[in-house]
NUFISE-902993 format. One record per residue (C-alpha): residue number from 1; x, y, z. Coordinates in pm, 1 decimal. Each point is the difference from the previous one (the first is absolute). Layout:
# residues N
- nr,u,v,w
- NUM,X,Y,Z
...
***
This chain:
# residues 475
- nr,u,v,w
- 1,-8240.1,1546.6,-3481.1
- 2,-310.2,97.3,189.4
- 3,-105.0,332.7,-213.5
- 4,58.3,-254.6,-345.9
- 5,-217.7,-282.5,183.1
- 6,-284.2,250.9,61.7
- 7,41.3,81.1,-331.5
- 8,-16.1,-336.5,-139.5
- 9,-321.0,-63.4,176.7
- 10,-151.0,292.4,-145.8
- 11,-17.3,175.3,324.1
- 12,67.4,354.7,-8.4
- 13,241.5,201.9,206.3
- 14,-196.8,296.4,-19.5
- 15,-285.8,-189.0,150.7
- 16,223.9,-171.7,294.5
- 17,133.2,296.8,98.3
- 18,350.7,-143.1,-104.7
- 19,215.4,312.3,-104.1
- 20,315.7,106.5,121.9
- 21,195.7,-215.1,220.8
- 22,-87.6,44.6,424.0
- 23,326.6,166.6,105.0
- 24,403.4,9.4,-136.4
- 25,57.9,-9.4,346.4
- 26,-225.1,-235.1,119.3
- 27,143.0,-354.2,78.2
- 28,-40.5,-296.3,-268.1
- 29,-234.4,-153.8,258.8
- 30,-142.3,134.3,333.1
- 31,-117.9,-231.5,247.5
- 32,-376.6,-1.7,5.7
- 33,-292.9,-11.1,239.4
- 34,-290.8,-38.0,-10.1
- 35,-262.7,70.5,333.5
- 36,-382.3,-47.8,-65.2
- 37,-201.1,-79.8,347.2
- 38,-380.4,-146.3,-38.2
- 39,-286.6,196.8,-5.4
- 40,130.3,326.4,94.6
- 41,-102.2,302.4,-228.2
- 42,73.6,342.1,-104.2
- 43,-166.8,181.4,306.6
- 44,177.3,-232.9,274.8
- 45,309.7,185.1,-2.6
- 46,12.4,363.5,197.1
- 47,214.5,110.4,-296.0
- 48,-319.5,3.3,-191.4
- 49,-200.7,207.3,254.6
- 50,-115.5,-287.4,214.1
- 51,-105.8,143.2,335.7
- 52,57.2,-306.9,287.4
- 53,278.5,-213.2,-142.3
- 54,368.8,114.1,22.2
- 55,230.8,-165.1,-288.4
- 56,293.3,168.1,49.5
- 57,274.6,-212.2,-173.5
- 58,-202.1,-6.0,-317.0
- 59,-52.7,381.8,21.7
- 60,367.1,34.1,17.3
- 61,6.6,-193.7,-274.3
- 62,-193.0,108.5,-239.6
- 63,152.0,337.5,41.1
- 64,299.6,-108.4,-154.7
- 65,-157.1,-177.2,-266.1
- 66,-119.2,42.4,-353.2
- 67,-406.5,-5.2,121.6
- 68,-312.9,-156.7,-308.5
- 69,-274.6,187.9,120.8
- 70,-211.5,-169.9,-222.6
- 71,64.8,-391.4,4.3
- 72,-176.4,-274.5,-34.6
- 73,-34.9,-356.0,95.2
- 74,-288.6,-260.5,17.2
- 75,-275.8,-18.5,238.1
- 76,115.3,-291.2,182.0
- 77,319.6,-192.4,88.8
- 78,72.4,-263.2,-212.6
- 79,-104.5,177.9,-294.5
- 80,236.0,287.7,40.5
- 81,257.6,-226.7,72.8
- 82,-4.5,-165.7,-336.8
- 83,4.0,305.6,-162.0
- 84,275.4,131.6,159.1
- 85,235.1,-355.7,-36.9
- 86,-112.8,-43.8,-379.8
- 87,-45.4,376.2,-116.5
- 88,-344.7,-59.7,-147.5
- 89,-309.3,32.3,119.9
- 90,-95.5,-294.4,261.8
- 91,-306.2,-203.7,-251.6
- 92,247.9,-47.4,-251.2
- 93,192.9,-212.4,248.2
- 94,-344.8,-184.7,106.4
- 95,22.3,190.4,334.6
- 96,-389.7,118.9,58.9
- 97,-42.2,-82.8,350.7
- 98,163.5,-64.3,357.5
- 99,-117.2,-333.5,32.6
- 100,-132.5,-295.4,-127.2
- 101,309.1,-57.6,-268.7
- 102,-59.6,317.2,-213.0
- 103,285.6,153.0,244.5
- 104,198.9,-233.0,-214.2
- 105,337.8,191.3,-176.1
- 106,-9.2,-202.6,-367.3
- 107,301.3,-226.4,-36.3
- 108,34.8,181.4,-408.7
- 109,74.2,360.6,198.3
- 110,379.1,114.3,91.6
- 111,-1.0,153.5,302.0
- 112,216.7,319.4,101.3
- 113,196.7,-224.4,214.7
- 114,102.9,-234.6,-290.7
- 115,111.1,315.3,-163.5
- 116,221.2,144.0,243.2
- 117,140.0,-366.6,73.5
- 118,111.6,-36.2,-367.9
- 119,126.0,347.5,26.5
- 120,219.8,-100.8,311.8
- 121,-203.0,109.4,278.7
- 122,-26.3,-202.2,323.0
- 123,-354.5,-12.9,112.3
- 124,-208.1,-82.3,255.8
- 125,-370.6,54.4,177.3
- 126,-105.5,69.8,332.9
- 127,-402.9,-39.3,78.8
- 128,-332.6,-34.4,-227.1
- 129,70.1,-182.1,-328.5
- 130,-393.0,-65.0,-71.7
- 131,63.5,-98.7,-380.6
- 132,-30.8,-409.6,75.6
- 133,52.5,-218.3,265.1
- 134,39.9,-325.3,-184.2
- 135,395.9,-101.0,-64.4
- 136,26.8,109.3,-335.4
- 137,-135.6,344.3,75.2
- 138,212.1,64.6,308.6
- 139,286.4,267.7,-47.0
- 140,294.1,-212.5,6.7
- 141,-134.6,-65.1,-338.5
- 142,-50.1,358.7,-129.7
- 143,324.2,134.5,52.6
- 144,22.8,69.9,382.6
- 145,377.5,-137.7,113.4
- 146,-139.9,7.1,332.4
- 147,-347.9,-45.9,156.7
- 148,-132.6,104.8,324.1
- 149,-405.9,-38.5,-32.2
- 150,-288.7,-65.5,170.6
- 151,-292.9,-204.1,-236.5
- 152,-345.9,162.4,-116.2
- 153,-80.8,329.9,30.5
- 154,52.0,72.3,327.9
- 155,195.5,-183.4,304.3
- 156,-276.9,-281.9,138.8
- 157,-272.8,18.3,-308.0
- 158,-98.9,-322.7,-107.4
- 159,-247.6,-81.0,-306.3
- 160,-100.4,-231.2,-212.8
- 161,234.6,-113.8,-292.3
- 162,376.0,88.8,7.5
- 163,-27.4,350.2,187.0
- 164,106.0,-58.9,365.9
- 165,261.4,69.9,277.8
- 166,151.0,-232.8,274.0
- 167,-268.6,-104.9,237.1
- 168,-75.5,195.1,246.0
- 169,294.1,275.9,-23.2
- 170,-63.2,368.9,101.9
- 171,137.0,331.5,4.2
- 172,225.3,-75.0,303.2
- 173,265.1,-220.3,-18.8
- 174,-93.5,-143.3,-350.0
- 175,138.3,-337.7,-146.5
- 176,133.3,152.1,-346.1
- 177,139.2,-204.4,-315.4
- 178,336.5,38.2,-62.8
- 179,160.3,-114.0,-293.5
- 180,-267.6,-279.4,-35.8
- 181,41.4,-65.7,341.9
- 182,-201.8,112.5,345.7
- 183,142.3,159.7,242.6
- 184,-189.5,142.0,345.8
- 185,76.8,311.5,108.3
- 186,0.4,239.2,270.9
- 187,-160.4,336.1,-3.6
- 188,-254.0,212.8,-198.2
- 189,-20.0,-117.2,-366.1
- 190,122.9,360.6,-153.2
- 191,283.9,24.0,231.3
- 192,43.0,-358.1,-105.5
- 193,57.0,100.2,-336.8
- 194,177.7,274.6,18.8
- 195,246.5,-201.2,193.0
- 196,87.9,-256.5,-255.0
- 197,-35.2,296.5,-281.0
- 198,292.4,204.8,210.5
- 199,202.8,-330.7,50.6
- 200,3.6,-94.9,-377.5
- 201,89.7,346.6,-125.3
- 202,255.8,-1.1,283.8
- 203,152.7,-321.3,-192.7
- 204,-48.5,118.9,-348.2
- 205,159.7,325.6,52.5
- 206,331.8,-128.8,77.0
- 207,3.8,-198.9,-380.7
- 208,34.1,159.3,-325.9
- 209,-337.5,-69.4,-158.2
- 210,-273.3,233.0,49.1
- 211,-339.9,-86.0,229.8
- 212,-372.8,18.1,-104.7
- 213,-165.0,-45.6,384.9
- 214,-370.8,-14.8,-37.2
- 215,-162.9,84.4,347.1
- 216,-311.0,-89.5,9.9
- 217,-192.2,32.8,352.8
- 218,-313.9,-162.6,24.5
- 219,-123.6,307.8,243.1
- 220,-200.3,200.5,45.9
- 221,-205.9,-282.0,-182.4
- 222,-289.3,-160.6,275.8
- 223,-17.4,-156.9,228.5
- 224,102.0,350.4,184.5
- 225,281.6,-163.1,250.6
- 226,292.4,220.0,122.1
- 227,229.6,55.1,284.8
- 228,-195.8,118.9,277.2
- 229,203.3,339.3,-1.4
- 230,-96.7,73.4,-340.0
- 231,-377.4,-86.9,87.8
- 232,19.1,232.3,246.1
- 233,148.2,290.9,-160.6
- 234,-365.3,132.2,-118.6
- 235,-235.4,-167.2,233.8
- 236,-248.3,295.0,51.2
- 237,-5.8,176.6,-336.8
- 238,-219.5,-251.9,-172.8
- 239,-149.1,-316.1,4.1
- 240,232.0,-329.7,136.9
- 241,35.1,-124.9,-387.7
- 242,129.1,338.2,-89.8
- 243,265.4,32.2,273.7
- 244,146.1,-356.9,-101.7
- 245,-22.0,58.6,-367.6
- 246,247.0,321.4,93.2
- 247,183.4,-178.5,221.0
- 248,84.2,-254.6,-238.5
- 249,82.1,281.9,-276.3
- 250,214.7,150.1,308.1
- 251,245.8,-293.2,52.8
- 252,43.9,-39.9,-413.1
- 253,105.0,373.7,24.2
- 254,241.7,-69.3,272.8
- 255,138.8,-335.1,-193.2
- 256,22.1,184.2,-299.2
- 257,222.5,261.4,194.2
- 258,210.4,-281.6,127.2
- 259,69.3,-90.5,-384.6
- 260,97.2,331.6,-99.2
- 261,204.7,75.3,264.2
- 262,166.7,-308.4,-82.1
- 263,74.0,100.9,-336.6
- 264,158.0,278.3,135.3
- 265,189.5,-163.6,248.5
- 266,159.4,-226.9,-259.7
- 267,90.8,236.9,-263.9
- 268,-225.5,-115.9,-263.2
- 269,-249.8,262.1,8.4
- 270,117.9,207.4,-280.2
- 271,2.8,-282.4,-255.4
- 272,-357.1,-195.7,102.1
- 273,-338.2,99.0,-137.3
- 274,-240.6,-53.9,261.4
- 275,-412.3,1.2,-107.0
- 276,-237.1,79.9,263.4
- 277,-353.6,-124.1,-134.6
- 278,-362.4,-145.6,119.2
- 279,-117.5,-294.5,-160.6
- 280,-411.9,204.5,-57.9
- 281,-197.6,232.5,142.6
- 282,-131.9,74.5,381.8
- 283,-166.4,-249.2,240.3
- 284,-53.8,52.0,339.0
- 285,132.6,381.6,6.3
- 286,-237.3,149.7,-267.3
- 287,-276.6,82.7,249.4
- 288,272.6,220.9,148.0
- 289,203.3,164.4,-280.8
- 290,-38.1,-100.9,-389.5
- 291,208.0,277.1,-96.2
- 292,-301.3,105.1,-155.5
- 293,-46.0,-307.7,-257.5
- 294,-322.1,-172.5,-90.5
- 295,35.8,-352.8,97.0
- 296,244.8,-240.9,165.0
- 297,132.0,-366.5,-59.7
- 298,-246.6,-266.5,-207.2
- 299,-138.6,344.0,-214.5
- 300,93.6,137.8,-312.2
- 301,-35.4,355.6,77.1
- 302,360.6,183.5,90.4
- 303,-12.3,-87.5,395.4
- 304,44.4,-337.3,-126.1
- 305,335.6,25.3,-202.9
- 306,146.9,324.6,59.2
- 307,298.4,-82.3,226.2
- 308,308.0,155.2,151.6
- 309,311.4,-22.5,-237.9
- 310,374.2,117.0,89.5
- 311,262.9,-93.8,-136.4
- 312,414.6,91.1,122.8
- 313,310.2,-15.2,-134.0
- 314,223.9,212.0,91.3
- 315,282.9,-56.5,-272.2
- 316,-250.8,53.4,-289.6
- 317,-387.4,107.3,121.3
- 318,-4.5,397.3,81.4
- 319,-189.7,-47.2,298.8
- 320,-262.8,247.8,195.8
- 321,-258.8,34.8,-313.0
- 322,-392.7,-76.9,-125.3
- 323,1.1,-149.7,-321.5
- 324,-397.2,-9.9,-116.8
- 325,-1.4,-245.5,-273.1
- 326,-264.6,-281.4,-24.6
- 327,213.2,-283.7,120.2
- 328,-26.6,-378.4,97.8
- 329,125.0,-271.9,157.3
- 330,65.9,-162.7,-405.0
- 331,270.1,273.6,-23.7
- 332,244.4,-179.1,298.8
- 333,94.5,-299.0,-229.0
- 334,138.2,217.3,-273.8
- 335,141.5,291.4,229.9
- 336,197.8,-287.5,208.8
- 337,55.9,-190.4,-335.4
- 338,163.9,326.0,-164.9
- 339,236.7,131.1,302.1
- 340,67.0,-347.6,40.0
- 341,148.7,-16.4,-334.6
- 342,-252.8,-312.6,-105.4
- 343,9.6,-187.6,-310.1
- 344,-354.0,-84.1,-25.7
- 345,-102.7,-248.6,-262.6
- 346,-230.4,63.3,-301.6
- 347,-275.1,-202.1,230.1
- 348,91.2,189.4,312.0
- 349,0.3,315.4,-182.1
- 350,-386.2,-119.8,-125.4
- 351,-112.4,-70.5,311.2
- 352,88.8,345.7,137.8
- 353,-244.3,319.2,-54.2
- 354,130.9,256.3,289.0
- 355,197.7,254.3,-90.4
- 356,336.5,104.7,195.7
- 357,2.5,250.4,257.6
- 358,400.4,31.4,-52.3
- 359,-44.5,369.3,-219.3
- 360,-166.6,135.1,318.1
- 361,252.8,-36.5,233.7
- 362,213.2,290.7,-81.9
- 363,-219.2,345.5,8.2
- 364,-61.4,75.7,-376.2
- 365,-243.5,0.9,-229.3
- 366,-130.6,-341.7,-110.0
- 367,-194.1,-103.2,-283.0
- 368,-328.9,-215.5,182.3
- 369,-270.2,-0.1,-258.7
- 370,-317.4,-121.4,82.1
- 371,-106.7,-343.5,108.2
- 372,-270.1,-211.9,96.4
- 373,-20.0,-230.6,322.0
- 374,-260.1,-267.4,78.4
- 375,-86.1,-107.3,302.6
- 376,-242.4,-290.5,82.0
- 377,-52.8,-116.5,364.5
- 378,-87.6,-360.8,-133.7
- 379,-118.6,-241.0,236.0
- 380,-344.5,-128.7,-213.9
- 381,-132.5,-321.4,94.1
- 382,145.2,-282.2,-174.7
- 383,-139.6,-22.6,-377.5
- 384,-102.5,415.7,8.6
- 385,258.1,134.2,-169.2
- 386,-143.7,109.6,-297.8
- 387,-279.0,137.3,206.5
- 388,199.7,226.9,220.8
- 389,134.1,205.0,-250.0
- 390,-60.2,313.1,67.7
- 391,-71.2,-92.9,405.3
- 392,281.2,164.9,220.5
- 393,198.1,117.9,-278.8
- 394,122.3,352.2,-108.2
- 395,205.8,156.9,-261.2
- 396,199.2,309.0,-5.5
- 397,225.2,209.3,-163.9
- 398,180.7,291.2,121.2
- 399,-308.8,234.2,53.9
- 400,-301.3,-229.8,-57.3
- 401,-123.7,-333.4,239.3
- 402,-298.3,-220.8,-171.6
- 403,-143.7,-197.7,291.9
- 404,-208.8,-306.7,-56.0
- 405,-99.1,77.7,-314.1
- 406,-239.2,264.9,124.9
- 407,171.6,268.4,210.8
- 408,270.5,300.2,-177.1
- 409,236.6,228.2,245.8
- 410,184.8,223.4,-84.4
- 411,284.0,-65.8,209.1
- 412,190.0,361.8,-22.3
- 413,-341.2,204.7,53.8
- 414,-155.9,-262.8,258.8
- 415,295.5,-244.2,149.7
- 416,-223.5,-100.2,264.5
- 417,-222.4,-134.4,-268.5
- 418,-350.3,153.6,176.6
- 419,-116.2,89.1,-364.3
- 420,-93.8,-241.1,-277.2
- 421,29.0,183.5,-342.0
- 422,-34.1,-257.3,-248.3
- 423,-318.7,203.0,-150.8
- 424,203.5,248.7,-81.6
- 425,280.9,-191.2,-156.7
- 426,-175.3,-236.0,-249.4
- 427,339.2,-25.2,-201.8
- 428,200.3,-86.3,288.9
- 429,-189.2,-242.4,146.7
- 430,28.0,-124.5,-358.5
- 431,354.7,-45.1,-33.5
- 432,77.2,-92.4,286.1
- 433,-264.7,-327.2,17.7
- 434,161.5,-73.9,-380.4
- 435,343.1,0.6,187.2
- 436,-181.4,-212.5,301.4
- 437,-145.2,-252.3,-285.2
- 438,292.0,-15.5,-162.7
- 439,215.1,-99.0,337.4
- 440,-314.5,-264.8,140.3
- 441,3.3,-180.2,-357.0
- 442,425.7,-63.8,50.2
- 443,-46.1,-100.0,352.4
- 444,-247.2,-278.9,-17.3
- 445,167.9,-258.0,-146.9
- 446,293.3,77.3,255.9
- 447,-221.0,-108.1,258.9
- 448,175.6,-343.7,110.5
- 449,-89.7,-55.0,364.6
- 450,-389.2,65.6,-53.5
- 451,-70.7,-350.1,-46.8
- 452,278.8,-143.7,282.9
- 453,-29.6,-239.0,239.7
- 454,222.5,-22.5,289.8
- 455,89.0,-267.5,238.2
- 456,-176.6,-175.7,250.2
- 457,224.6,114.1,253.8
- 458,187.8,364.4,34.8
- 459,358.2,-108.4,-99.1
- 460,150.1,229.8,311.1
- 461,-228.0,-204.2,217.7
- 462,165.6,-292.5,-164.6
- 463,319.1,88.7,33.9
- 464,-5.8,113.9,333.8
- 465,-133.6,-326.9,117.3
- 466,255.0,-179.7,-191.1
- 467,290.9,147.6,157.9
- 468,-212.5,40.4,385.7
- 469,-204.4,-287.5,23.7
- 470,-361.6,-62.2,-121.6
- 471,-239.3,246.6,169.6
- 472,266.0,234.5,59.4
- 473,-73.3,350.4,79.3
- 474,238.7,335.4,72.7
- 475,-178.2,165.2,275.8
***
């Protein structure tokens, strides 16, 4: 029903990456998780080379997983995380900015939880959402079963317009919504979540259906506040702001241990695909180690986007490989949507322009042809779209990056994008700016939250008074 759906739509197989099915053996449909922290990029992980910080659960990890050297997400949070819940690139869902109600998720997009729902999945969240904070935009009304959030962008941000958190909460001990509901806690916020994550797989395991757990930590995101024991783990090999950053990256390693051990422990390993991703590029580690990328988070150069990607499954991914193809957080919807045996709509299947990553999972020869991404950082002043076209943007294809309009690398002779070349590729610059044209002319009517105004009053602030007391505060 899927494959004839695509093909209703007019969307091609060939160009999803939709061939043969993912495994005989593989079950109908593997649990699924999904583990992105904040603001943590490619060269924060000592897998990757990085010199202070030890990440030894995700090390372990990734060498049993299938490993996309060269993914991609947005430059910052809220973006990427439209792209990756819609499948299409973040502007077309009116998502251009953090704050200020362009972080917004359009109410006309399906998100990848809606999908799995319909296709029998139980699902649920555990962190950042940072796609709305006003009712209708919460994710008890996108598809998440169960919700376990804290508001804005980060825990205790407040500004003006819808985008807030509960007054006054922080890293420790953090009042968190739950199910529509507060609840205050006790501990550090990514232990926190990991918590309620391990306690609602622990539930959904012992039913029939199948889980989607979205895990979301708001760390390594500042404020830098972590245990005391973390902060101390590198005090000495750099600045103060360095040594927390790590530390904070340090205690996500050893939660995400704690979940896979889990898995293990409760004999569901085998059959769950777990994705271990960053939501954009380096912050406070790319002084320290870039992995030798131009650029970090809020750029459109490759230290901006590139980000870790590994994916296991034991009953159907062979595991312990590189796969180099230019991929992006738009290919999760229709990877998930495929092994999750999806019926996606004739709108759904319109809405979607990643390809699936399924073909790649066993170690054979795939078909990728070649392919364009966009990236756009976004965050003009109100009214300056149209002038900020070709600000903060890039374009790329699998050899070739067009930077602002202005700059040409050649990614496979220069990744570290030190050399401009456009003079000597007139034709490239060419066709790639058509391309860019071509994509900026689609997007701009798809702009919906550009001219938004929120609420007097942060609806988290709002809430948390109603059910507290006016004046209120967590800590």
């Amino acid at each position: 029903m899927y494959r004839a759906l695509l093909f209703a739509v007019g969307i091609s197989l060939s160009i999803l990456g939709l061939g043969a099915p993912v495994s005989a053996a593989a079950p109908a449909k593997p649990n699924i998780i999904i583990v992105m922290p904040d603001d943590v990029g490619y060269g924060d992980f000592s897998c990757h080379g990085n010199p202070i910080v030890k990440t030894p659960h995700v090390d372990a990890f990734r060498e049993q997983s299938v490993r996309f050297t060269n993914f991609h997400v947005s430059p910052t949070c809220a973006p990427t995380r439209a792209a990756l819940l819609t499948g299409r690139h973040e502007f077309k869902s009116g998502v251009t900015h953090t704050i200020n109600e362009r972080e917004r998720l359009s109410l006309k997009a399906t998100t990848l939880a809606q999908v799995l729902k319909s296709s029998g999945y139980a699902t649920g969240i555990f962190g950042k959402w940072h796609l709305g904070d006003e009712e209708a935009y919460q994710p008890e009304r996108r598809g998440f079963d169960e919700t376990y959030i804290h508001g804005a962008g980060g825990i205790g941000q407040s500004y003006p317009g819808s985008c807030g958190d509960a007054p006054g909460n922080t890293y420790f001990s953090p009042a968190v919504r739950h199910n529509g509901v507060f609840e205050k806690t006790d501990g550090y916020c990514t232990d926190v979540f990991f918590n309620q994550a391990l306690r609602w797989i622990d539930a959904r395991r012992k039913t029939d259906a199948p889980f989607f757990a979205y895990i979301t930590p708001n760390a390594a995101h500042t404020p830098l506040q972590c245990p005391e024991e973390y902060a101390k783990r590198h005090a000495g090999e750099g600045t103060e702001k360095v040594a927390r950053f790590y530390g904070m990256i340090e205690n996500i390693d050893d939660n995400f241990g704690r979940l896979t051990a889990a898995l293990k422990e409760w004999g569901i390993e085998r059959d769950t695909l777990v994705i271990f991703m960053t939501d954009n590029g380096g912050t406070i580690g790319v002084p320290v180690f870039n992995a030798g990328m131009r650029g970090s988070k809020v750029t459109p150069y490759e230290g901006g986007t590139r980000v870790p990607s590994f994916w296991r499954w034991p009953a159907a991914i062979e595991g312990g490989r590189d796969v180099s193809a230019l991929a992006a957080h738009i290919d999760v919807f229709p990877t998930l949507a495929q092994i999750a045996g999806a019926d996606l709509t004739p709108e759904v299947g319109r809405q979607v322009e990643g390809r699936s990553l399924a073909p790649f999972f066993k170690d054979q020869k795939v078909e990728w042809p070649d392919r364009t991404l966009v990236t756009h950082v976004g965050r003009w002043k109100k009214g300056e779209a149209e002038s900020n076209k070709y600000v903060n943007m890039s374009i790329r294809d699998e050899r070739y990056a067009l930077v602002n309009d202005a700059e040409l690398y050649d990614l496979q002779a220069d990744p570290g994008q030190k050399t401009n070349v456009a003079a000597d590729h007139p034709d490239v610059v060419a066709r790639l700016r058509k391309d860019y044209d071509a994509w900026w002319r689609d997007v701009l009517p798809r702009l919906e939250n550009e001219d938004a105004v929120g609420p007097k009053v942060n609806p988290y602030k709002e809430w948390y008074e109603k059910q507290y007391g006016e004046g209120a505060r967590v800590n």
